[in-house]
C-alpha positions in Angstrom: 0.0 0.0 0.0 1.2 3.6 -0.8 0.8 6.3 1.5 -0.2 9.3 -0.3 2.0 12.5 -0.3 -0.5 14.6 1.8 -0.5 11.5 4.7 3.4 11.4 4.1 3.6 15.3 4.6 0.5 15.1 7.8 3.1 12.2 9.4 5.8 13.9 9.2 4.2 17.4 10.5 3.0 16.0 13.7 6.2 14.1 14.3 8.3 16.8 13.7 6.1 19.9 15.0 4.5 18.2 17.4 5.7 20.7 19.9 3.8 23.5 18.0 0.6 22.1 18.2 1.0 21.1 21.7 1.9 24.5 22.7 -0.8 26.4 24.5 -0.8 29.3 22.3 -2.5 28.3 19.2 0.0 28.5 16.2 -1.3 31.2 13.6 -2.0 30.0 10.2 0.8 31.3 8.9 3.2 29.0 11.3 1.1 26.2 10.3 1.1 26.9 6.8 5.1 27.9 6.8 5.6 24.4 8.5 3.6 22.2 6.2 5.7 23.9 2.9 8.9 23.3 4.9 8.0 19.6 5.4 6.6 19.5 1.9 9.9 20.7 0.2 12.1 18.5 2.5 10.0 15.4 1.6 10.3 16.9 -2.4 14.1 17.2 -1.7 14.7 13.9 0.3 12.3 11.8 -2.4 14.5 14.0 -5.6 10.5 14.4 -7.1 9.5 18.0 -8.6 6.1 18.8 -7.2 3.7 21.2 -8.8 2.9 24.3 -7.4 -0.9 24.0 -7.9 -0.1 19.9 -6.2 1.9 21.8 -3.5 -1.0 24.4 -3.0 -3.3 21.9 -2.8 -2.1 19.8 -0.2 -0.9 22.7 1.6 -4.2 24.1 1.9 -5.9 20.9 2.7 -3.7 19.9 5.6 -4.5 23.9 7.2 -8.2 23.0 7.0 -7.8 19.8 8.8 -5.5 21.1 11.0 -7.2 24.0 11.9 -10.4 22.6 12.0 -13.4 23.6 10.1 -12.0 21.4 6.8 -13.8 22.3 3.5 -16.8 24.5 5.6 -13.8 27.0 5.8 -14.0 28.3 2.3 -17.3 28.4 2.6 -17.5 30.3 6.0 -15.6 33.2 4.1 -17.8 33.8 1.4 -19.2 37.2 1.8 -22.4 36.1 -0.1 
């Protein structure tokens, strides 16, 4: 079975940052965002694989609505309509 890039990248995150998310200041979505890219490109890197941008923007964004909570009702939430 292959584990997707997005579970690779969520793994990694929590092992590596688990510390931020433990924290009892809630990281902004900046530092979450800023911390999935970094884990992104190092996976990219370590694995020698070019990853879109609209691939990388996609995952990036999806792991920040899991993480922070509200998952796809996010997007939604923001529309001023």
């Amino acid at each position: 079975m292959t584990i997707s890039l997005k579970d690779r990248v969520k793994n990694s995150l929590l092992s590596q940052y688990s510390m931020l998310f433990a924290n009892k200041d809630v990281p902004s979505e900046a530092e979450i965002k800023a911390a999935i890219e970094r884990v992104l490109n190092e996976i990219a890197l370590n694995d020698k694989q070019v990853i879109a941008e609209l691939e990388k923007e996609a995952i990036v964004n999806s792991l920040i609505e899991e993480i922070i909570g509200l998952g796809p009702l996010r997007e939604l939430l923001k529309d001023a309509s």
